[in-house]
C-alpha positions, 0 to 999 in steps of 0.5 A: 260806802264813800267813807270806807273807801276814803279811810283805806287810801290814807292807810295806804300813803306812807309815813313821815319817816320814808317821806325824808328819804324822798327826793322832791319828785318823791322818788326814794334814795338809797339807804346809805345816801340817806344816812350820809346826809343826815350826818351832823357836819363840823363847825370850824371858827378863825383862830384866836390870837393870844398875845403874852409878850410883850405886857400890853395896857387897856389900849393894847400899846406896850411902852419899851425902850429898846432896839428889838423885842421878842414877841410871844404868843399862843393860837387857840384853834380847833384845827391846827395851826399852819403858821404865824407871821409877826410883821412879815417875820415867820414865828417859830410854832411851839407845842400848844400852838405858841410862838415867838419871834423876835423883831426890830424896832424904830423909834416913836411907834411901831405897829405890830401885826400878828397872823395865824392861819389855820389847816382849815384855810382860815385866817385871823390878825392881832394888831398892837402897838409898842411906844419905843422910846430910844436911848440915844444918849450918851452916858455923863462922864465926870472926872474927880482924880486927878482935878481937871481944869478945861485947857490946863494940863494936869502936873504929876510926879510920880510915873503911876497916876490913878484915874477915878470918876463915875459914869451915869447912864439910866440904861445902865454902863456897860464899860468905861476904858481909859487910854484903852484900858479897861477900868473897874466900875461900881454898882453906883458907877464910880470906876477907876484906874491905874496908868503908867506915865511916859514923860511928857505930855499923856493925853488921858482919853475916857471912854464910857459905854451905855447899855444901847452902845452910845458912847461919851469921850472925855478927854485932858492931859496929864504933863510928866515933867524931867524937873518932877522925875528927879528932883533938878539941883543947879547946873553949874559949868566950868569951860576953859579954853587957851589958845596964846601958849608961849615958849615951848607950847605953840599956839592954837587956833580953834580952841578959845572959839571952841570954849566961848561958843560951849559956853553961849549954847549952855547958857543960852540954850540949856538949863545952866544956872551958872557958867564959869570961864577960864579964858586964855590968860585966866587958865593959869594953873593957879587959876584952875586949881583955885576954881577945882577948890570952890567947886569941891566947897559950893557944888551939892549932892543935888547939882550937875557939874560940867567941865569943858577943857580945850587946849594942849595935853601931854602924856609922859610914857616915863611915868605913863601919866597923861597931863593938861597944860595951861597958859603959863606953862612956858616948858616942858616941865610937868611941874607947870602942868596938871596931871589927869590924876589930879583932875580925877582926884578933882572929879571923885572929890566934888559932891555932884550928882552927876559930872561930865567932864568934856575935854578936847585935847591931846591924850584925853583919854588917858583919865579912863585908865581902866575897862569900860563900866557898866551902864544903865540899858537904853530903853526907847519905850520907857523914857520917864523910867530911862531917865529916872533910872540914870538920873538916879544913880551919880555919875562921874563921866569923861568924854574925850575928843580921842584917846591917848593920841594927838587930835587937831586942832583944825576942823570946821568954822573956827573950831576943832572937829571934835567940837564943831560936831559936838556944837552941832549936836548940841544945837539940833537937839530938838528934845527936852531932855538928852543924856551924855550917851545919847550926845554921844551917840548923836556926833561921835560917827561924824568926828571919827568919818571925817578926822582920825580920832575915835570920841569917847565915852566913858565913866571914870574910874574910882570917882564914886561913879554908880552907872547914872548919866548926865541929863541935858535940860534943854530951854523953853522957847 
């Protein structure tokens, strides 16, 4: 009887199934609430970090050589990716959870470390190292054309010099400039160039540029000299100056000081390989010819001649001739004098370069007899070019200290006017080089201020004049 009764209360407890539903008093839940907790929760993990760029060895450093880099990477989450920061620097997020970005780099090692959280909250690092090497080396720089030796400047004739060299650097060249011009350069690093000289001294600045912007400066001189430019002959000068006139002619003061002094600064200052002087009781006008006759037969096509006349000048307005009187003209005779036209046949006749014919007399001006010629323009910025230019072409020039007019014989410290600023201009020049125009130009306002002449400058007509110019050379120190 007791058995019967035991088998029918374990019949009536409950199955292992009600029993999950059951609260631990053993009340029983509701049926949603029993299947929302039975419901499989899901598995979230830390993101992964990939990185791609730059390549990393086995003991994650990268080895560059450079100023900045691009890191690149990719997340693998199952979530998405919030964002990615590299050093404090926000990536850019790419589709597939990439990203990049780009960071600056010291010298010597530079730890990089990359986080990426998740919309989950979670967060993981990638920590990497880049040895970075920085080239901080200029690039070498070495001359082959022209041959440069430290502290010698280099000589050229020509008014075009080229350039060349190489310039090496294991970054590569980014550019090489010569005096700011840029140069072509190989593959292998050979550049060159061409550059235009002025006449002087050209310092010829190199510069090259590496890759990394190091810069390397080389630097030598390239010396352009006038003697190079256009082939100097001699410089051969004729100065002549009578004072002592008798008979008709009075004497004057100023004008043998005038032709001694020309002739001192000449030799003394200037490059003047021979100076001849009639002085006085030598500038008979036997004397004269004769010295016209031995510069016909001894002066060159290469040479310079410069003839200095300071004395009494006459002009027949009869026969409209103008004449030079020399020391033994006793009257007022022509037949003592010489008549400018022979001084022109003189000056057409004697195969110079270039002849200036300075004279400071009455009625100078006389020898021009015809309009003023052209003339090779001026041009400040092409010196070496000016000067070839009119040193090229022959030149037959007068400069008179007035025109067909008396001029004094007066003026300032025992000479004329018109000499004593010619002196003056002469004496002051500080440049190497000085053309008759530019002479000139130099003292002419300060004879026509302060007297009532007007100097002039002028080629002379029909004496093989081509428009070149009288070149001064003036003395080293």
């Amino acid at each position: 009887m007791k058995i019967l009764i035991i088998l029918a209360f374990l019949i009536a407890l409950p199955t292992a199934a009600q029993v999950t539903g059951s609260t631990p008093s053993g009340r029983l839940l509701p049926k949603k609430q029993v299947e929302k907790q039975t419901d499989k929760q899901p598995e979230y993990s830390s993101p992964q970090i990939v990185i791609t760029e730059p390549s990393l060895n086995n003991l994650n450093e990268a080895e560059l050589n450079q100023s900045s880099t691009t890191v690149r990477g990719r997340v693998i989450d199952n979530s998405q990716v919030v964002s990615v920061m590299i050093n404090n620097i926000k990536a850019t997020l790419l589709k597939d959870n990439n990203f990049f970005a780009t960071i600056s780099l010291s010298d010597g090692l530079n730890n990089i470390k990359v986080e990426a959280l998740n919309s989950a909250g979670l967060k993981s690092e990638s920590v990497f190292r880049i040895n970075n090497k920085v080239d901080s080396f200029a690039p070498t720089v070495t001359i082959v054309e022209p041959s440069v030796t430290r502290g010698i400047k280099v000589i050229r004739k020509s008014e075009v010099a080229v350039v060349k060299g190489y310039a090496l650097d294991p970054s590569g060249v980014l550019e090489v400039k010569v005096n700011n011009q840029r140069a072509s350069v190989s593959d292998n690093g050979e550049f060159s160039v061409e550059l235009y000289l002025k006449m002087g001294d050209n310092p010829i600045i190199v510069q090259a540029t590496d890759s990394y912007f190091n810069t390397r400066t080389d630097t030598f001189t390239i010396q352009r000299k006038l003697e190079d430019i256009i082939t100097v002959g001699k410089y051969v000068a004729l100065v002549i100056g009578i004072n002592s006139y008798e008979g008709y002619w009075h004497p004057l003061k100023t004008a043998i000081n005038d032709a001694t002094e020309i002739a001192n600064v000449l030799k003394n200052e200037y490059h003047f390989n021979e100076v001849h002087t009639l002085i006085d009781k030598e500038a008979t006008r036997r004397n004269i010819i004769d010295k016209f006759e031995w510069l016909t037969s001894n002066i060159t096509a290469d040479d310079n001649l410069l003839i200095f006349y300071a004395g009494h000048g006459q002009f027949y307005k009869g026969l409209n001739k103008g004449y030079w009187v020399p020391i033994d003209a006793k009257t007022n005779s022509i037949a003592d004098y010489i008549s400018n036209n022979d001084v022109k046949t003189f000056l057409g006749g004697i195969p110079s370069k270039h002849t200036l014919l300075i004279t400071d007399a009455c009625f100078a001006g006389d020898i021009f007899r015809g309009s003023e010629t052209e003339k090779i323009p001026f041009d400040p910025s092409d010196m070496s070019r000016y000067y070839k230019e009119v040193y090229r072409k022959p030149s037959r020039l007068a400069l008179t200290s007035g025109g067909i007019e008396e001029v004094m014989d007066a003026g300032k410290e025992d000479h004329s006017i018109f000499t004593y600023y010619l002196l003056k201009a002469l004496k002051e020049n500080k440049n190497k080089y000085m053309d008759a125009s530019q002479l000139f130009n130099d003292f002419k306002v300060a004879v026509t201020n302060n007297s009532d002449q007007t100097p002039i400058l002028q080629a002379v007509k029909d004496t093989n004049d081509e428009g070149g110019l009288f070149i001064f050379v003036k003395r080293d120190e």
